[in-house]
C-alpha positions in Angstrom: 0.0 0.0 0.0 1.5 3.4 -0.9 -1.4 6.0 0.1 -2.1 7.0 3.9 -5.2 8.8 4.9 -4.9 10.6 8.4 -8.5 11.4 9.3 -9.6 14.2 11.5 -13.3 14.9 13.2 -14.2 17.6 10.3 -14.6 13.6 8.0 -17.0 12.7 10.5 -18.5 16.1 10.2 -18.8 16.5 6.9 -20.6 12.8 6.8 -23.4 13.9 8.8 -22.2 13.2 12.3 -22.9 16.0 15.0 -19.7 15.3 16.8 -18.1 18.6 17.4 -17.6 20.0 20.7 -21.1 21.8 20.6 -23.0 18.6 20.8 -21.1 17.1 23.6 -21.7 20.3 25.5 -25.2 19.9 24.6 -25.8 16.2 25.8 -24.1 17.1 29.0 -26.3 20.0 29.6 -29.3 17.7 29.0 -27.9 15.2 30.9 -27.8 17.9 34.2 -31.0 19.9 33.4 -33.2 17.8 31.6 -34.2 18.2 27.3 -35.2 21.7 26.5 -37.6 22.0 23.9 -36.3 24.9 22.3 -32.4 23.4 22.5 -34.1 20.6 20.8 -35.5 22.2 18.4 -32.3 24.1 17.2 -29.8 22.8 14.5 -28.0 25.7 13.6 -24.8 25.9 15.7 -24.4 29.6 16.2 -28.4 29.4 17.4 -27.8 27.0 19.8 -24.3 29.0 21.3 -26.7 32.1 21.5 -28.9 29.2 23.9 -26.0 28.3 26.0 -24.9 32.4 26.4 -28.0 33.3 28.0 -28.3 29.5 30.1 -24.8 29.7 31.1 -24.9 32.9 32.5 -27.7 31.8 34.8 -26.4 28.6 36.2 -22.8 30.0 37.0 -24.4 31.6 39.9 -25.2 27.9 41.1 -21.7 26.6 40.4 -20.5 26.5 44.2 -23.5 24.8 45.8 -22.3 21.4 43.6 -20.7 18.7 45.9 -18.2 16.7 44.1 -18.9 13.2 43.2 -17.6 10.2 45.2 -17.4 7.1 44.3 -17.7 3.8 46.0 -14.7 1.5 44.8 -14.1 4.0 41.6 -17.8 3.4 40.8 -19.8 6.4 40.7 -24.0 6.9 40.9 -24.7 8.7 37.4 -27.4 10.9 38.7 -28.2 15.2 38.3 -25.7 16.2 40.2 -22.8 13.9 38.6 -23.8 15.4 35.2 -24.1 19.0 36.8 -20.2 18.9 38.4 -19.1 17.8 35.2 -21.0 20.8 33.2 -19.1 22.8 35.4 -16.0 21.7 34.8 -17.0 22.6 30.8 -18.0 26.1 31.9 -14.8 26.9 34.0 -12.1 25.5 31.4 -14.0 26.0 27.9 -15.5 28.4 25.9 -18.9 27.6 24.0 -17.7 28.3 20.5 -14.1 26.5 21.3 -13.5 23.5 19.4 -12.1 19.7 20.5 -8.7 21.0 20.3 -9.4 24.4 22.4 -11.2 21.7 24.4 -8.2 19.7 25.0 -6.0 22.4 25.7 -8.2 23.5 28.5 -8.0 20.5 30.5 -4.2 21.8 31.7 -6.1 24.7 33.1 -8.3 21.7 35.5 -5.6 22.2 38.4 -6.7 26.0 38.3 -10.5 25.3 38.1 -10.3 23.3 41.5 -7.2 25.6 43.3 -10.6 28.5 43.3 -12.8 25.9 44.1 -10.6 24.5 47.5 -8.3 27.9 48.5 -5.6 27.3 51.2 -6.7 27.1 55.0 -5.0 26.4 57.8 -7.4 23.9 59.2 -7.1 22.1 56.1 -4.7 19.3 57.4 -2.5 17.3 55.2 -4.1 14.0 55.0 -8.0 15.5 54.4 -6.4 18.0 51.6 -5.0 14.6 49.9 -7.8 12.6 50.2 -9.7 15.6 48.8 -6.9 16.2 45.8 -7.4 12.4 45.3 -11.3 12.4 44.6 -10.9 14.9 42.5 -7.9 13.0 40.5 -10.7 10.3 40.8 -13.6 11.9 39.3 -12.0 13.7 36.5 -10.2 9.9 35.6 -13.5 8.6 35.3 -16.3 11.1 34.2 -14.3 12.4 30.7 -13.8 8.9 29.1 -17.4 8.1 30.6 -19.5 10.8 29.0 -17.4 10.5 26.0 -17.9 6.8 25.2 -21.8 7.8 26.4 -21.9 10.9 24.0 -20.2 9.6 20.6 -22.3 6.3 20.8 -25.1 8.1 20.6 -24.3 10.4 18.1 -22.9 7.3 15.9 -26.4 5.8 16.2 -28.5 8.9 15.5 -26.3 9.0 12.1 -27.0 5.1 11.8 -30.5 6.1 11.8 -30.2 8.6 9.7 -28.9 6.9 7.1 -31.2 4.0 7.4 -34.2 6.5 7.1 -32.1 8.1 4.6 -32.9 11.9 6.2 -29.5 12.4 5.2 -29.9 14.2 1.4 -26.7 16.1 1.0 -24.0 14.1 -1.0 -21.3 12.5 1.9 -19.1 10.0 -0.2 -15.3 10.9 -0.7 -14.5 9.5 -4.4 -10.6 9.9 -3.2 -11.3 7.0 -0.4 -13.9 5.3 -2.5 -11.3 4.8 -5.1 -8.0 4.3 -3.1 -9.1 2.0 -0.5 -6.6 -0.1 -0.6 -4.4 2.2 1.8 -3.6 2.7 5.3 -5.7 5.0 7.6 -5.0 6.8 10.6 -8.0 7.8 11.9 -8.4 10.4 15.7 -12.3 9.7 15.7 -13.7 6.9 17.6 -16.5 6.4 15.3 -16.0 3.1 12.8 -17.2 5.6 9.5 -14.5 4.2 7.7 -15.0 0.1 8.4 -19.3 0.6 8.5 -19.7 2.9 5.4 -17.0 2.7 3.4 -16.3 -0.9 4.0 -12.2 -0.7 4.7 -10.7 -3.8 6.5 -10.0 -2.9 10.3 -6.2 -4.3 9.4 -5.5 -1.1 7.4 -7.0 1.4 10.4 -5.0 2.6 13.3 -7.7 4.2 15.8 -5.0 6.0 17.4 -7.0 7.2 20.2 -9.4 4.3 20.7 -12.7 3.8 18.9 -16.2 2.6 20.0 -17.5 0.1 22.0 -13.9 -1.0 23.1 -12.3 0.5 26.6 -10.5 3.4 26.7 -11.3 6.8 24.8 -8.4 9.1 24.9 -8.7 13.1 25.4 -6.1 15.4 26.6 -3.9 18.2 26.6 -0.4 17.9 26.0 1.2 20.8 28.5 3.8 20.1 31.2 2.8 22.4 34.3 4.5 23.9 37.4 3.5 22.7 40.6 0.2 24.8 41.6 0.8 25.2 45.3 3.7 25.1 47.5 1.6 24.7 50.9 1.1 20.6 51.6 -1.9 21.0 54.3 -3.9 22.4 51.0 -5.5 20.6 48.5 -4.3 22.4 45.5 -0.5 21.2 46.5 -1.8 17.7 45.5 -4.2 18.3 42.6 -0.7 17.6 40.2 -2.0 14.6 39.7 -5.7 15.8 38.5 -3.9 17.6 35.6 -1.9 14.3 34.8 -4.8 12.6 34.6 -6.1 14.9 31.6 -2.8 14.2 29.9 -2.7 12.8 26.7 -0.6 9.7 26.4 0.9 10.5 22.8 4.4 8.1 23.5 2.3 5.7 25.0 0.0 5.2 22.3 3.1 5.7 19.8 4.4 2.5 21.4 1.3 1.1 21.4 0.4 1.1 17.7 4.8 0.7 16.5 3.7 -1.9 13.9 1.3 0.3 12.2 4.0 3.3 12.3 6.9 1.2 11.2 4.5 -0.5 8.3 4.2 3.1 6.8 8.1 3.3 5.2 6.9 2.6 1.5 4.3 5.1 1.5 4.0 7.5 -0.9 1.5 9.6 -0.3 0.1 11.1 2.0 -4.4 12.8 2.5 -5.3 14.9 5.4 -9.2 15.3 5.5 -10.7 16.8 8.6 -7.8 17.1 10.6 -6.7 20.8 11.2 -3.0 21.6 10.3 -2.8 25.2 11.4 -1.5 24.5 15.0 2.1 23.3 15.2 1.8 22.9 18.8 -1.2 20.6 18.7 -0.6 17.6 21.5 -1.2 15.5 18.4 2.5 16.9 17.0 4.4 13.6 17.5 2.8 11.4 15.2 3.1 13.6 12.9 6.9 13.7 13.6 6.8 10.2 13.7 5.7 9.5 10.2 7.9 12.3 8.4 10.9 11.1 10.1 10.3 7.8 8.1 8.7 9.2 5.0 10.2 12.6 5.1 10.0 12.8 1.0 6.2 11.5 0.8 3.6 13.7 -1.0 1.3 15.5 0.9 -2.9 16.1 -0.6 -4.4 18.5 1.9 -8.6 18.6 1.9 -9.3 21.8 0.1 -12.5 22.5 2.2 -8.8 23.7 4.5 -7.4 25.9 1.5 -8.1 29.7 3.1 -5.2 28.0 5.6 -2.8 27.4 3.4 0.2 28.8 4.3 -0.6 28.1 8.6 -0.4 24.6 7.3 2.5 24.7 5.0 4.2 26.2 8.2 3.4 23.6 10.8 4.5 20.6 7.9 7.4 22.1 7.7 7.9 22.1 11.3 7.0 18.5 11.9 9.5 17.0 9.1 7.7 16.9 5.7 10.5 18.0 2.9 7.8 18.7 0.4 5.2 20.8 2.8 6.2 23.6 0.6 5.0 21.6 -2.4 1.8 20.0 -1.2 -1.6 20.4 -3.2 -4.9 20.6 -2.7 -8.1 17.9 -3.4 -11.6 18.4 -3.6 -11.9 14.7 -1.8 -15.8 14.6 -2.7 -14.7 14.3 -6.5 -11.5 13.4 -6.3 -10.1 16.1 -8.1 -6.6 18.2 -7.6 -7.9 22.1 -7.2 
């Protein structure tokens, strides 16, 4: 095989899916509060962040009267107010019109979020600000793979649906896959678009960050940190290991999936659809590194729906490795044709 297809969440997008960070912010809220019927009834994303301007400001002034979640041997009872800490979280660390990657970039800023929400006190004593650092590591280990395995399987099986009822009119088929898929794919969705719809063996897809219905959906940010607190009889001395916990485990997952890396060495070229190139700093950096440093010389085909950012991603290709960043082109992947 000499094509490789790194996939991003804009191919899920563009197929119908509503799995940008909107949605999930939306399921959580419903999840805490209940369905609205006028949330429900909006589709139009800038509608429904007008929706969540005026709601938000309204339920910050509840934020402090949530209790953190405990859990009983690391299981925890999904009820109102686990849903309502967690929607919290969202509004102390995100920004309604930020996307996954903003997302992920926030969670370094978690350590912050709980330092205002358990100052310093002298009658905190060590061993109660450490237990309380530790159920806080503990909740934030367990509710973002949670809701996120909760969230995208829904959202897969509302498109299912969709397509099966076939309320999906617009034209979602990329001729450039249909025609060259006898390649490798490295996909950072979860969702199995490319086995289900387009019918590619699960032997030529690395799901680099886990995929649905198995354990283990990854999310993070990719930051190192300073210490936030130099006092040990206060919680936010131990919450270190809350922002760990939000860490994306790039080298791990490099490690992981070696044989899919190392089988890339004879490939030639190389299509990016949905995945956004403009950020060289992007936690997501080393794979990128990864595959340049064996295919430094490979042809690059960039999505053209990503063409007003061409020269933020010529840039950050040229940072990671790629000789001929300077030289990529442009595809209209829905017809397969160079623009």
């Amino acid at each position: 095989m000499d094509k490789l297809f790194i996939i991003g969440n804009g191919f899920d997008i563009a197929h119908g899916l509503k799995s940008d960070y909107l949605y999930f912010k939306k399921y959580v809220y419903e999840k805490a509060y209940g369905e609205n019927q006028i949330l429900s009834s909006l589709d139009d994303s800038k509608q429904i962040e007008e929706f969540f301007l005026e709601k938000d400001e309204k339920i910050e002034i509840e934020l402090d009267s949530i209790d953190l979640p405990t859990s009983i041997n690391f299981e925890y009872s999904i009820d109102n107010n686990f849903y309502r800490y967690f929607y919290q979280m969202l509004l102390k660390i995100s920004k309604i019109e930020e996307f996954w990657r903003d997302f992920e970039k926030s969670l370094v800023n978690i350590g912050g979020l709980f330092v205002e929400t358990f100052p310093s006190s002298p009658e905190y004593a060590p061993h109660t600000a450490e237990d309380t650092a530790e159920n806080i590591k503990e909740f934030v280990s367990y509710a973002i793979p949670q809701l996120l395995s909760e969230w995208i399987s829904n959202v897969y099986q509302d498109w299912e649906k969709e397509l099966e009822d076939r309320t999906i009119t617009k034209h979602i088929s990329k001729d450039t896959i249909m025609l060259s898929k006898d390649a490798y794919f490295l996909t950072f969705n979860y969702t199995p678009v490319l086995e289900d719809y387009y019918g590619i063996s699960s032997k030529q897809i690395c799901h680099i960050h886990g995929e649905l219905y198995k354990p283990e959906l990854l999310m993070g940010h990719g930051d190192y940190y300073s210490k936030l607190h130099e006092d040990p009889t206060s919680t936010p001395y131990y919450l270190d290991g809350a922002v760990e916990a939000t860490r994306k485990p790039v080298q791990k997952q490099l490690q992981r999936h070696a044989e899919f890396f190392d089988g890339l060495k004879d490939v030639k070229e190389l299509y990016v659809i949905g995945f956004n190139l403009t950020d060289s700093h992007t936690v997501d950096r080393p794979y990128f590194e990864e595959l340049f440093e064996k295919v430094p010389n490979i042809d690059i085909y960039i999505d053209s729906f990503a063409k007003d950012d061409e020269y933020k991603i010529k840039r950050t290709l040229n940072d990671w490795g790629a000789k001929k960043a300077y030289q990529l082109r442009f595809i209209d992947t829905d017809t397969n044709t160079v623009v």
